[in-house]
C-alpha positions in Angstrom: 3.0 121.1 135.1 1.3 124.3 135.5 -1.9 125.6 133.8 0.2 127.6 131.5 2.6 125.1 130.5 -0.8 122.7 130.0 -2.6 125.4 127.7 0.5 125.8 125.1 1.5 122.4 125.0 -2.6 121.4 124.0 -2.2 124.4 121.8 0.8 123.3 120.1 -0.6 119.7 119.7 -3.6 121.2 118.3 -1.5 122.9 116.2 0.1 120.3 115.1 -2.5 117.6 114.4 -4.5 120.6 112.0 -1.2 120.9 109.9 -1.5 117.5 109.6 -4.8 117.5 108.3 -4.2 120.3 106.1 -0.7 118.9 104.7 -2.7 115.5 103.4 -5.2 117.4 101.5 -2.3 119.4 100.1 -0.7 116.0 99.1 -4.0 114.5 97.9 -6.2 117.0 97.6 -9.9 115.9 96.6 -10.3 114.7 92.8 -13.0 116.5 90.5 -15.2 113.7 89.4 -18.4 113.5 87.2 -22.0 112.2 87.9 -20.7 108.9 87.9 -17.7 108.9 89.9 -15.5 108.9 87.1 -12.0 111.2 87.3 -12.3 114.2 85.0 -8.5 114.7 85.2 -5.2 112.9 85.4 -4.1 113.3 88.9 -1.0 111.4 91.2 -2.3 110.1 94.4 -2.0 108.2 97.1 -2.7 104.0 95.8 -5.0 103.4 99.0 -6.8 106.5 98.0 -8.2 104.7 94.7 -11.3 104.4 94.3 -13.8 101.2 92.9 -13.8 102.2 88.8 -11.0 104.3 88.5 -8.4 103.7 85.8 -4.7 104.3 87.0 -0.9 103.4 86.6 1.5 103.4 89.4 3.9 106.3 89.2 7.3 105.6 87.5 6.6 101.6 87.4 7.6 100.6 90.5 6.7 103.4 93.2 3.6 101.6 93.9 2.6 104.0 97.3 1.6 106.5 94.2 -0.8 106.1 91.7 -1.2 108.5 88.5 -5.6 108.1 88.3 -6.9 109.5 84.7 -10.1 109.2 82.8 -10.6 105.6 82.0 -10.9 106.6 78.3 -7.0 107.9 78.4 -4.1 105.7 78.7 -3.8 103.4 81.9 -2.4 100.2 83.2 -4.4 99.5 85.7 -8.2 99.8 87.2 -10.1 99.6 90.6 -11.9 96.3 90.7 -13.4 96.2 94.0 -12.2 97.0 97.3 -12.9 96.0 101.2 -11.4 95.0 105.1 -10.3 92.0 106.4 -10.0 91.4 110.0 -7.0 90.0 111.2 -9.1 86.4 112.2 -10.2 86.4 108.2 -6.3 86.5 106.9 -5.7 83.7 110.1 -8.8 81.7 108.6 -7.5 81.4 105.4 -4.1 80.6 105.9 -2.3 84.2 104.9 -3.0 87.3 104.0 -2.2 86.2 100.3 -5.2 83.3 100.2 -7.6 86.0 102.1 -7.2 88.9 100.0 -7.4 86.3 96.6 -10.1 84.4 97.6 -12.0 87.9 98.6 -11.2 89.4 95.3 -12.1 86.3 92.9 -15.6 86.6 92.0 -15.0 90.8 90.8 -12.1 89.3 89.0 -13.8 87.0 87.5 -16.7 88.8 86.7 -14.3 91.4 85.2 -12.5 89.4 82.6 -15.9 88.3 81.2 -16.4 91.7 79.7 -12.7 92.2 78.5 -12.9 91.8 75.4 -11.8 88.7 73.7 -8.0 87.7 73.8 -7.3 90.0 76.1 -6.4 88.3 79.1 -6.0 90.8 82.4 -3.6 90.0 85.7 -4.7 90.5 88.9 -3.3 92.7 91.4 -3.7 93.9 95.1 -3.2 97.3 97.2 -2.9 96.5 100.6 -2.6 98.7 103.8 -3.3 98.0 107.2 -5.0 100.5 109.8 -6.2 100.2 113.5 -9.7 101.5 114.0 -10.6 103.6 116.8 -11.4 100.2 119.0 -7.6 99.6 118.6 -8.7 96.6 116.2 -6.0 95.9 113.5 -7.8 95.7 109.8 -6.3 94.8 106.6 -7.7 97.4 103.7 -7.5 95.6 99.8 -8.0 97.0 96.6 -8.7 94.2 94.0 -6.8 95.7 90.7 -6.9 94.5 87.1 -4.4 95.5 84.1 -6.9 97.6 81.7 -6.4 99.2 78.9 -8.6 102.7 77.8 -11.6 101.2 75.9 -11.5 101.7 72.0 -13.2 104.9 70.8 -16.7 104.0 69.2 
């Protein structure tokens, strides 16, 4: 390969790798929020991309890659309950990804539906992804969800 070929093929993959970049911040680009991390506007975004508190419903129903997030005082499904990694020895250590990700997310559940208010009883959910971190070590991301409902108006 000669010097020139060398030089436009890094400057093509260079390229390439910045329109990448710049195409997920088109897709998703970055939520105005308040003081308190809150969403001051309805927005559609990526599920992972949730945050801990936010108040969302999954586009159309069923698309569940997309989430629709909105202020938690407008109409929602669903909310951000708590979020973390679990390495791939975790999920082995508790027999499946299923018991792992449940067991991780049952005391936030739990301390959520104590201030639901009474009646009311939520489901829980999961978002789940999986990544390889830049040791090349295969992680399991979860987002502990709860149905929710926009609190009443005072």
């Amino acid at each position: 390969m000669t010097a020139i070929t060398r030089a436009t093929t890094a400057t093509i993959v260079a390229t390439a790798v910045l329109a990448a970049l710049a195409g997920c911040s088109l897709l998703y680009p970055e939520l105005p929020r308040d003081d308190n991390g809150q969403v001051l506007e309805p927005a559609v975004i990526g599920s992972t991309e949730l945050l801990v508190g936010d108040c969302f419903s999954f586009v159309d129903g069923s698309n569940l890659s997309e989430a629709e997030v909105t202020p938690c005082a407008t109409d929602h499904t669903n909310i951000v309950i708590g979020k973390g990694e679990l390495a791939k020895s975790a999920i082995a250590e508790a027999g499946s990804l299923q018991n792992a990700v449940s067991s991780s997310c049952s005391e936030t559940f739990s301390a959520f539906k104590e201030t639901v208010a009474d009646r009311v009883r939520p489901d829980q959910e999961f978002i789940i992804s999986e990544r390889t971190t830049e040791d090349g070590v295969l992680m399991t991301d979860y987002a502990c969800i709860a149905t929710d409902a926009p609190a009443p108006e005072a």
